[in-house]
C-alpha positions in Angstrom: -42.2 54.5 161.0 -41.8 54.1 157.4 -41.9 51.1 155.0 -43.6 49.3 151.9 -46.3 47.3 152.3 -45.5 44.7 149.3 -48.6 42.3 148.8 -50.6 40.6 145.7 -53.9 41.4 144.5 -54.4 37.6 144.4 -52.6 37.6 148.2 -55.8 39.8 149.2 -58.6 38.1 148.0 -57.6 35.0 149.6 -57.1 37.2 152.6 -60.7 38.6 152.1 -61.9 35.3 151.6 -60.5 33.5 154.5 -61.9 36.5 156.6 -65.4 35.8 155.4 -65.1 32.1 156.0 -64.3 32.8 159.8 -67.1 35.6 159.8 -69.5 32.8 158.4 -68.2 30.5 161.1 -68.4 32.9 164.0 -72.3 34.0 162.7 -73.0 30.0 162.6 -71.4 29.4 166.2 -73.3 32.2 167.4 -76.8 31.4 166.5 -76.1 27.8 168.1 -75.1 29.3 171.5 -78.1 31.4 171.5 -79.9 28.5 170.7 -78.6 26.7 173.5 -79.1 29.9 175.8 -82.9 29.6 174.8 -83.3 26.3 175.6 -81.9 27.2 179.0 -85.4 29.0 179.9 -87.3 26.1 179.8 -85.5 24.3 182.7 -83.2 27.3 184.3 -86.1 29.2 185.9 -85.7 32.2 188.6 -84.2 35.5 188.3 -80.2 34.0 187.9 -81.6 32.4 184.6 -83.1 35.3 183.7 -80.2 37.4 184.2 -78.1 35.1 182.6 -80.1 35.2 179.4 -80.4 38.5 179.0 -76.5 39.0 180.1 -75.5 36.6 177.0 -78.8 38.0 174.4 -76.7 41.3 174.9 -73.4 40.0 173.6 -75.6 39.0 170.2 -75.2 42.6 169.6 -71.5 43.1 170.2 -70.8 39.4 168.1 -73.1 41.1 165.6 -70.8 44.6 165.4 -67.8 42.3 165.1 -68.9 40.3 162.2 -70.4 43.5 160.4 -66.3 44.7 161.2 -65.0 41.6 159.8 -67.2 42.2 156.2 -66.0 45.5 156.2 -62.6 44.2 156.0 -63.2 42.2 153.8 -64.8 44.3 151.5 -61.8 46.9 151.6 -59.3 44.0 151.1 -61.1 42.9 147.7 -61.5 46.8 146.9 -57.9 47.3 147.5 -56.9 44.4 145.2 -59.4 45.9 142.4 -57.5 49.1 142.8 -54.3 47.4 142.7 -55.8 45.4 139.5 -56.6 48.4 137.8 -53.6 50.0 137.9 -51.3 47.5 137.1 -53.4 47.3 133.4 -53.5 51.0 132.9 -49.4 50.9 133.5 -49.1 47.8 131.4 -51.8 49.9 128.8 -49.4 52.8 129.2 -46.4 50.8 128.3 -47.7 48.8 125.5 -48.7 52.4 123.7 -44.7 53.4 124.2 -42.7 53.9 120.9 -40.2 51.6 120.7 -37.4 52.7 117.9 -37.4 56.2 118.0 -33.9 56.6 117.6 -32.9 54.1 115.0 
């Protein structure tokens, strides 16, 4: 399959940003359910508590991969716009430095 991808620089940072906000949000969310979970072990005693607890303190690690995946992509969205940035000046630089005239 072949196309072109046609997209801002200013279209990915907002991208990258909006990713971040939802990483934030899914760190925040996450610390309150293990709160909650912990708070469970004062009154939910026996070995179904127990199992449950350490069932859900293992998905902290998985929620943890995921939002390390989601800053990675945002990182490579803002590096892709820099790239993008940078090469749009040194073609404008390029241009600018073109003789105009040459033949009159």
């Amino acid at each position: 399959m072949t196309g072109t991808i046609r997209v801002t620089p200013e279209k990915l940072i907002s991208t990258s940003q909006e990713f971040s906000t939802h990483g934030s949000t899914i760190a925040s969310i996450t610390t309150e359910m293990l709160n909650i979970v912990a708070s469970l072990s004062s009154v939910w005693e026996g070995e179904a508590g127990t199992t449950y607890m350490t069932k859900f303190k293992g998905l902290e690690t998985d929620i943890q991969t995921m939002n390390r995946m989601i800053q990675e992509h945002v990182n490579d969205l803002q590096q892709m716009a820099n790239v993008y940035n940078t090469a749009e000046q040194s073609n404008t630089d390029d241009a600018a430095s073109l003789i105009a005239g040459i033949i009159s």
